[in-house]
C-alpha positions as CSV (number, residue, x, y, z in Angstrom):
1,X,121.8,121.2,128.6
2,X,118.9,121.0,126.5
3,X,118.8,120.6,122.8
4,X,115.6,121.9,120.7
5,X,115.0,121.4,116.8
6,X,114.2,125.5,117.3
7,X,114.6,128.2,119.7
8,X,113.1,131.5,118.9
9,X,115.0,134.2,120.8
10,X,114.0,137.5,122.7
11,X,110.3,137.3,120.8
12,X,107.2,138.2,122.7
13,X,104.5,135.8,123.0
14,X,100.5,136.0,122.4
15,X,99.8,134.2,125.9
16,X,96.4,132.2,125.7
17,X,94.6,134.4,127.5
18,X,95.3,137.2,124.8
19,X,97.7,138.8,126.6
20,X,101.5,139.6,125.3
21,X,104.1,138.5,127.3
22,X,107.3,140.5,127.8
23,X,110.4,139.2,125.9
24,X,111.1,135.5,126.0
25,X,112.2,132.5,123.9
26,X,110.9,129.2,122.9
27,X,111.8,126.3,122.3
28,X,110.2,123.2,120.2
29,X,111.1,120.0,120.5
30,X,109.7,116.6,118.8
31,X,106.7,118.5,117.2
32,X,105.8,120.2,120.6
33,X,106.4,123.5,122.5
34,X,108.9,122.2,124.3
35,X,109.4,125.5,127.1
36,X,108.5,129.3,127.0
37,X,110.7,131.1,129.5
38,X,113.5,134.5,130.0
39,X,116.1,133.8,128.0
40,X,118.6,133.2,131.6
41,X,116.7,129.8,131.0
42,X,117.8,129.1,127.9
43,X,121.6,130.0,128.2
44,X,122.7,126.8,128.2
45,X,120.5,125.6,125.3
46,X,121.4,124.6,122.0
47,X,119.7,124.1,119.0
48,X,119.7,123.0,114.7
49,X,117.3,125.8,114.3
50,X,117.6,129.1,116.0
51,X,115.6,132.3,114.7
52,X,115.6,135.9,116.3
53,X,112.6,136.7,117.6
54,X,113.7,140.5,118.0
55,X,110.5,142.6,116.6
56,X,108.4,139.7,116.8
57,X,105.5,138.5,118.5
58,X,104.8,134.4,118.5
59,X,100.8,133.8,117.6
60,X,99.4,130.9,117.2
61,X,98.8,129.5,113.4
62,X,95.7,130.6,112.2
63,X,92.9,128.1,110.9
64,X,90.6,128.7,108.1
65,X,87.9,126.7,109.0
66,X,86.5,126.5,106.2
67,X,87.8,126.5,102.3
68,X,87.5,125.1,99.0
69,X,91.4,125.0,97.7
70,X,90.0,123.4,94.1
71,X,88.3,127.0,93.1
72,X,91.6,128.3,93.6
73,X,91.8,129.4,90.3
74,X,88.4,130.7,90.0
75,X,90.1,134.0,91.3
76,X,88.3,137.0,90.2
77,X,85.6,135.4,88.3
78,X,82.3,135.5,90.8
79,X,82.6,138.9,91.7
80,X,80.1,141.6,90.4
81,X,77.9,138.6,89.2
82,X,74.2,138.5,89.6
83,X,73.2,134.7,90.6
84,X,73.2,132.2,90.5
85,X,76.9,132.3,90.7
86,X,77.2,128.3,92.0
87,X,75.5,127.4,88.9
88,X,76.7,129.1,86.1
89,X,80.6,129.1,87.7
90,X,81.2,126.9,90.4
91,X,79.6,123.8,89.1
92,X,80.9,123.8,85.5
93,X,84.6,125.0,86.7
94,X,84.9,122.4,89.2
95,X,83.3,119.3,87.7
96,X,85.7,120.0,84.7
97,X,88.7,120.0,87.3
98,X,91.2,116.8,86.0
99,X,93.2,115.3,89.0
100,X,96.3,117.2,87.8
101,X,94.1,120.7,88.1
102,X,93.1,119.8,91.9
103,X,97.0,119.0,92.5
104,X,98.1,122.6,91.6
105,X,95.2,124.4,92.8
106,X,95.7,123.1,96.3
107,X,99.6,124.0,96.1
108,X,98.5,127.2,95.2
109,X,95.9,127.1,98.2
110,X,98.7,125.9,100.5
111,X,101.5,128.7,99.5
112,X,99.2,131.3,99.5
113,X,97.7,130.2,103.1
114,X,101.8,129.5,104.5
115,X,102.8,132.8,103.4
116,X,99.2,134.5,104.9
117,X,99.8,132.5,108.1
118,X,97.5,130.0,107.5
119,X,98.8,126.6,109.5
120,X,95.8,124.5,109.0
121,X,92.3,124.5,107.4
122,X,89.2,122.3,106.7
123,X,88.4,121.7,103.1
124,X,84.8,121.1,101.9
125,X,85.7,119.3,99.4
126,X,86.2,118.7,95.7
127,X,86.4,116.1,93.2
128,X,90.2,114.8,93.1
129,X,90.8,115.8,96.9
130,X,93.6,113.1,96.7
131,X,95.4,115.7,94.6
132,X,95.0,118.0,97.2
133,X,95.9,115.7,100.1
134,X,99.0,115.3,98.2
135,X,99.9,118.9,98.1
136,X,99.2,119.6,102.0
137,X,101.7,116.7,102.4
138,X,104.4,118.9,100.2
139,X,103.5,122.0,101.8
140,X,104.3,120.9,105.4
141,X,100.5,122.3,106.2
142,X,97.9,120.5,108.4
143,X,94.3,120.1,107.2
144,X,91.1,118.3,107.4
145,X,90.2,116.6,103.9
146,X,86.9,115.9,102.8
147,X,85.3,115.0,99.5
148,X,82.5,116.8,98.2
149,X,79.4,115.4,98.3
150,X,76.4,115.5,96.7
151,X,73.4,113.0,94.8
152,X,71.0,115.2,94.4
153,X,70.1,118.8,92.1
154,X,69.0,118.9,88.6
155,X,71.8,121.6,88.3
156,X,74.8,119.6,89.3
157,X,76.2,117.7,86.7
158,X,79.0,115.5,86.1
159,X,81.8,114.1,88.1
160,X,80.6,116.3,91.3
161,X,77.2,114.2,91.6
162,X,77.1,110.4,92.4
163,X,75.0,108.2,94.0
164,X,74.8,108.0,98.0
165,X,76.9,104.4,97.3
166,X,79.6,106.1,95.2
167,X,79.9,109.1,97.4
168,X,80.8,107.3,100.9
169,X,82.6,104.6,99.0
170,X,85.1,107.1,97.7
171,X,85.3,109.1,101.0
172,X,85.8,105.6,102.6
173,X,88.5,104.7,99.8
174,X,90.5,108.5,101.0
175,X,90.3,108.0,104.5
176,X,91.7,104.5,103.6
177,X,94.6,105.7,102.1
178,X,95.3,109.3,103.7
179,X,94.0,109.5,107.5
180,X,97.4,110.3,109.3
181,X,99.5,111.0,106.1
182,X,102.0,113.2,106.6
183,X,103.1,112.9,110.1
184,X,99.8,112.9,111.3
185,X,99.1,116.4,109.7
186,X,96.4,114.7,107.2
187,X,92.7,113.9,108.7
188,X,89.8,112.9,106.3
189,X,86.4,113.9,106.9
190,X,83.0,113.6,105.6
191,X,81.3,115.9,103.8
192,X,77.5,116.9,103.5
193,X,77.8,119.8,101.0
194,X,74.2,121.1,101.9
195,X,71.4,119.7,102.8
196,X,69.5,121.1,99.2
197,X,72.0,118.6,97.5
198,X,72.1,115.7,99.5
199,X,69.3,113.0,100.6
200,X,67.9,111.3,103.4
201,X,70.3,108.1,102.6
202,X,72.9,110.2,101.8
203,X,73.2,111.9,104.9
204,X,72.4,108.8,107.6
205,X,75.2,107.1,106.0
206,X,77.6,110.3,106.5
207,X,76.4,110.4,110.5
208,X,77.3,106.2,110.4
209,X,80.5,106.0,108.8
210,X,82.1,109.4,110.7
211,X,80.5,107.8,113.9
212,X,82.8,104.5,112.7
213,X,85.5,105.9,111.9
214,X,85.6,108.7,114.3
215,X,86.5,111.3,112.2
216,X,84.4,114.5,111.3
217,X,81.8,115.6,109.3
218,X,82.1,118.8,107.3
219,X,78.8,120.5,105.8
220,X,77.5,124.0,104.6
221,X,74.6,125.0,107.0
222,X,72.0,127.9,107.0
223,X,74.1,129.5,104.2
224,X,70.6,131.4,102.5
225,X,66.9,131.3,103.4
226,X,66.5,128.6,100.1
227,X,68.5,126.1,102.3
228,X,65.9,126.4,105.0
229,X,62.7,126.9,102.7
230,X,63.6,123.6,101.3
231,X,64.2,122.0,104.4
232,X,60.7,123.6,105.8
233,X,59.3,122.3,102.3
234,X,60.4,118.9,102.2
235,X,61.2,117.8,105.8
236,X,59.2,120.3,108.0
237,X,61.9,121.1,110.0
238,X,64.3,124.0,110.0
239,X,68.1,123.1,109.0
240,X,69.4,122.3,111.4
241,X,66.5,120.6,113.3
242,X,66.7,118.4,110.2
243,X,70.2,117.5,110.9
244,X,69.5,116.8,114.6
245,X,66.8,114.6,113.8
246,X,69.1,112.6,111.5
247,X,71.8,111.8,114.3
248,X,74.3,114.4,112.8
249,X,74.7,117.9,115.1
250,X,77.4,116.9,117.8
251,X,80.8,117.6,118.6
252,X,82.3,116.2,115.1
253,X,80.2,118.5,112.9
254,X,81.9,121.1,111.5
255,X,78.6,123.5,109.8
256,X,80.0,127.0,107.4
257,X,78.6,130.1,106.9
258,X,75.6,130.2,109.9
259,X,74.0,133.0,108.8
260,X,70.1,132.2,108.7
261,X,70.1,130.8,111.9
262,X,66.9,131.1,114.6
263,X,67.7,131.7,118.4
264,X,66.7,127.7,119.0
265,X,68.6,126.6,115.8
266,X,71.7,128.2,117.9
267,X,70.6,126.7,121.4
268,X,70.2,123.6,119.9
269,X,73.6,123.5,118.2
270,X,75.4,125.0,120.7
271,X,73.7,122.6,123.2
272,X,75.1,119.2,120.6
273,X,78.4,120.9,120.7
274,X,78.2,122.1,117.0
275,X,81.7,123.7,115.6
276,X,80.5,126.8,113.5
277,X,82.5,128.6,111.2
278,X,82.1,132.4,109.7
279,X,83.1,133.2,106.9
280,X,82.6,137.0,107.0
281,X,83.2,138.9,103.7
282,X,81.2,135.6,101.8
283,X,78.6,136.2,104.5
284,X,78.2,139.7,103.8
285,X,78.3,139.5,100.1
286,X,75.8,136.9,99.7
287,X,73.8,135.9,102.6
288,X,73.8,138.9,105.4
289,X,74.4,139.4,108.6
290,X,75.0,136.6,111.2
291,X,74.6,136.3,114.7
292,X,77.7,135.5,115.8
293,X,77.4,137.7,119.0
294,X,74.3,135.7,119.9
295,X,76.1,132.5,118.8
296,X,79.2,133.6,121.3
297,X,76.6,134.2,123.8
298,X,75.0,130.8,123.8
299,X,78.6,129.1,124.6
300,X,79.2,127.6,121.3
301,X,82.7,127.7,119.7
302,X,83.3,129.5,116.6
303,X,86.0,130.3,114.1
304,X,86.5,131.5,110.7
305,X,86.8,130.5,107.0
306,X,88.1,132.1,103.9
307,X,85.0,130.3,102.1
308,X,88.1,129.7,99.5
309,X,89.8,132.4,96.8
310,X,87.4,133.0,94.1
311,X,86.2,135.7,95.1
312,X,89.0,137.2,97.3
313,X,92.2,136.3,99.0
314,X,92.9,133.7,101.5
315,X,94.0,136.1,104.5
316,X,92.2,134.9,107.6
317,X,93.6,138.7,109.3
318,X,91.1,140.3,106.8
319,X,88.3,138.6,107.8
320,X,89.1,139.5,110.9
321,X,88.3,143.0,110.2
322,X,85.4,143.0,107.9
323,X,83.7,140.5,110.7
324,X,84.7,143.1,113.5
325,X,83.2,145.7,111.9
326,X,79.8,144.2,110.0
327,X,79.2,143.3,114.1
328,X,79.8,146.6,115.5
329,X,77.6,147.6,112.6
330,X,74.7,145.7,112.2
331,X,74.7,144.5,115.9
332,X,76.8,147.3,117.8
333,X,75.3,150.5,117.0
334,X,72.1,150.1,117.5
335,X,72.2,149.0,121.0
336,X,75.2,151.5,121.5
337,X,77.5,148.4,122.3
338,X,81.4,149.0,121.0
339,X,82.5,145.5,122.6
340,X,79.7,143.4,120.7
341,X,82.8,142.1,118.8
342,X,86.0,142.2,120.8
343,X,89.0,142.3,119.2
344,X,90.6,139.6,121.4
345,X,87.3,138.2,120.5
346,X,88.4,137.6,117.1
347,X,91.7,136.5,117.6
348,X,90.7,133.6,119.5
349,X,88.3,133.0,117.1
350,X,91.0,132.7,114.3
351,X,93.0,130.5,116.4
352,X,91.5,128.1,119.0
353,X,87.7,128.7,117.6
354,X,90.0,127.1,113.8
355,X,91.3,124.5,115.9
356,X,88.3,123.3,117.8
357,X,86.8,122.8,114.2
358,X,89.3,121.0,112.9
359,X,89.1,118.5,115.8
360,X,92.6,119.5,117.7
361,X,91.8,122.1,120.0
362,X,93.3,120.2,122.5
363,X,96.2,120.5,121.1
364,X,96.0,123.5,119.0
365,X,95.2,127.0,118.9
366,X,97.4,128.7,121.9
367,X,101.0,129.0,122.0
368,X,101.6,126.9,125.2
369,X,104.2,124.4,126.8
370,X,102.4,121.5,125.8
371,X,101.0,121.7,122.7
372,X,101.7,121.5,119.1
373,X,104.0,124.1,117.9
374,X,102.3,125.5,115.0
375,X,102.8,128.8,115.5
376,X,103.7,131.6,113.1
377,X,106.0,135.0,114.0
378,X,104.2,138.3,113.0
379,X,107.1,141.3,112.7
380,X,105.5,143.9,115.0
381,X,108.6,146.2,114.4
382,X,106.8,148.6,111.8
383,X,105.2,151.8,111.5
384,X,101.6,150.4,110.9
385,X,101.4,148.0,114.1
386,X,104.0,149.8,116.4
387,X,104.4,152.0,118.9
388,X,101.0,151.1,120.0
389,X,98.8,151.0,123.1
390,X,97.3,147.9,123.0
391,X,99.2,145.4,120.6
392,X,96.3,143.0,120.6
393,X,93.9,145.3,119.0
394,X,96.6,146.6,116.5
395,X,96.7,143.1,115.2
396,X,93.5,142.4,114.6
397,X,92.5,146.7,113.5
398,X,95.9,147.0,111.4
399,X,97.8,143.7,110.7
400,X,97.5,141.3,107.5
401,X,99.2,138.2,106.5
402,X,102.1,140.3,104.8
403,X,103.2,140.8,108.3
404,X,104.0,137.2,108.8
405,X,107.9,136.3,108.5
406,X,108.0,133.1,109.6
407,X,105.8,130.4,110.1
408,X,106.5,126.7,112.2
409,X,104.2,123.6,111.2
410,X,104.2,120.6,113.4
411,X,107.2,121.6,114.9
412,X,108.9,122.3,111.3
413,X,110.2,125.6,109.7
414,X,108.2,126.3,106.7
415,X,108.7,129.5,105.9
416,X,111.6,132.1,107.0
417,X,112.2,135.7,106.0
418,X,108.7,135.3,103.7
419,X,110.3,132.6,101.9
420,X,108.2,128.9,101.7
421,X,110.4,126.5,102.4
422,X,108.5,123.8,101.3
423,X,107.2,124.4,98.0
424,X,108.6,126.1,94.8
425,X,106.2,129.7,94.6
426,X,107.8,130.8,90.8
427,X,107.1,127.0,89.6
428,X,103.8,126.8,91.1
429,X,102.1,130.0,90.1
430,X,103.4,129.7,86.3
431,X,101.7,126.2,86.4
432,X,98.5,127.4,87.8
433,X,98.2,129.9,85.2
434,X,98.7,127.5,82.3
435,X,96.0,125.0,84.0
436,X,93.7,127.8,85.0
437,X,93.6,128.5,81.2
438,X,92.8,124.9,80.4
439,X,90.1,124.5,82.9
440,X,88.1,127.7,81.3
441,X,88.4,126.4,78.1
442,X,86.5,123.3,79.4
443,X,84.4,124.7,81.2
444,X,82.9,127.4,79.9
């Protein structure tokens, strides 16, 4: 007899290989998905936790690779605005951010990821990102911290810009007291916030301490052509050739958005082993097109961000299908190519391209015997996903995050029949609003 702390019954599985299995059950044990198997191989199993898995497929938890859960409550407020938007909004609204502001935003961040079926995501970085830290721990999520960055940019002000000294210090000072927090859900990365904002100084000593402490390094790279105009300007070198030459592209860099890349920018990081992130509808309503076919093409793995909810929402199923189709658009049609962006394409993308980024794809990003159970349970018993001919492509064409009903972390229930366990939704969005009001009338 076998005992699990869960056993999902009679689901169907999202096999690694982006197939669905027929019906099966799983169990998790100690963290990990224990066994997959008929459910003749269970009979004799018990377990403390045991959900029906009846109109349910099990998909791995999606990763947003890339978020900023302190302009959480910049909702609404950058859309339909001419630039620059980072200036006038982002800047002010986030350097006025008091610890208390960063705590609430990220539980925000966190319940509205849980109940999307978010399981982990990288974080940029903020001011207070102890605050946030804090809240991952509550939510039962798993992410990769880092503090914002910057020391250099007549237009960033206040408590966002520091000196090179300052900035590593108080990275080094977070990794110090979080790295492994929470069970081991908690890393701490650093940050480069773009290569416009940060010096020479600046950035060696990012590539020395992550190469210490072997942790990551997150930064914003070939977001808009002024990112590499400066760098042509000032270093004569594009972006990312910049970056190489300072020790950084390699397996532990973590670059967002991608979008003004050149075909050697994308040989060369795909030859260092450069984790790239997408973050489609940002993309597409600020910078353009990427290539992320050619980028596929060259071998290097990629995933996808939110880029954070100001503008939007924090569904990674949506950008999903706003990246499937700009590709098919701008790259499909006029070579007459319909599989230029593959749906299972995508879905991988969301899953084990997130959990490459984030450092665990080893251990991440596929539901197999083996590896972590983070895994969330999308109801497939409804009229919009089911019957359907190829489940896979429903998902991605037709699914959203509404769909998810329950949602495992680390081997831990979380959420179950849409309800987050782990943190209090009516208390946390009444505070938000009252400190979303505060922060405006700081900041603006």
């Amino acid at each position: 007899m076998e005992n699990y702390d869960i056993l999902i019954k009679n689901c169907q599985v999202l096999n690694p290989d982006m197939s669905v299995s027929s019906t099966c059950s799983v169990g998790i044990k100690d963290t990990w998905i224990k066994k997959i198997g008929s459910a003749d191989e269970f009979a004799d199993s018990v377990a403390t936790e045991t959900l029906d898995g009846k109109g349910k497929l099990v998909m791995p938890g999606l990763i947003d690779g890339h978020t900023h859960t302190c302009q959480q409550l910049l909702r609404g407020r950058v859309a339909d605005e001419y630039p620059m938007v980072w200036t006038r909004f982002l800047v002010p609204f986030e350097s006025n951010l008091l610890p208390e502001d960063s705590y609430v935003s990220g539980q925000l961040a966190c319940l509205e990821m849980i109940k999307n079926g978010t399981t982990a995501f990288a974080d940029s970085g903020g001011v207070h990102m102890e605050r946030v830290a804090d809240a991952v721990i509550e939510s039962g999520m798993r992410a990769a911290i880092a503090k914002s960055t910057m020391d250099m940019g007549n237009a960033i002000t206040g408590a966002m810009k520091e000196t090179a000294s300052e900035a590593i210090d108080h990275t080094k000072e977070l990794y110090k007291n979080y790295q492994g927090a929470g069970d081991g859900r908690v890393d701490i990365w650093f940050a480069i916030r773009q290569v416009m904002t940060c010096s020479r100084d600046l950035i060696a000593m990012v590539g020395e301490c992550a190469k210490e402490l072997h942790t990551g390094i997150h930064a914003h790279l070939c977001e808009h052509k002024d990112e590499v105009s400066f760098c042509l300007q000032n270093y004569q070198k594009r972006p990312a050739e910049f970056l190489d030459e300072m020790g950084i592209l390699g397996p532990n860099l973590l670059t967002a958005h991608n979008v003004m890349l050149s075909d050697h920018d994308i040989a060369l990081m795909a030859e260092r082993g450069v984790k790239m992130i997408h973050c489609p509808r940002a993309n597409l309503a600020n910078h353009g097109f990427p290539k992320a076919p050619q980028i596929l093409e060259a071998g290097a793995s990629v995933g996808l961000g939110c880029d954070g909810a100001a503008p939007s929402n924090l569904d990674i199923f949506d950008e999903m299908k706003v990246l499937r189709y700009s590709m098919l658009a701008y790259w499909g049609l006029p070579s007459f190519n319909p599989v230029v962006m593959t749906c299972p394409t995508l879905l991988k993308m969301a899953s084990q391209g997130g959990a490459n980024a984030i450092g665990h794809g080893d251990i991440l990003g596929s539901v197999k015997e083996g590896k972590k159970a983070d895994l969330i349970l999308l109801n497939i018993d409804q009229p919009h996903i089911t019957p359907t001919q190829n489940l896979v492509n429903t998902i991605v064409d037709a699914a959203n995050g509404h769909d998810v009903i329950d949602s495992i972390i680390n081997g831990k229930l979380v959420m179950k029949n849409r309800e987050v366990l782990t943190l209090d939704e009516e208390r946390i969005r009444f505070e938000a609003a009252q400190h979303m009001n505060e922060i405006i009338k700081r900041a603006y």
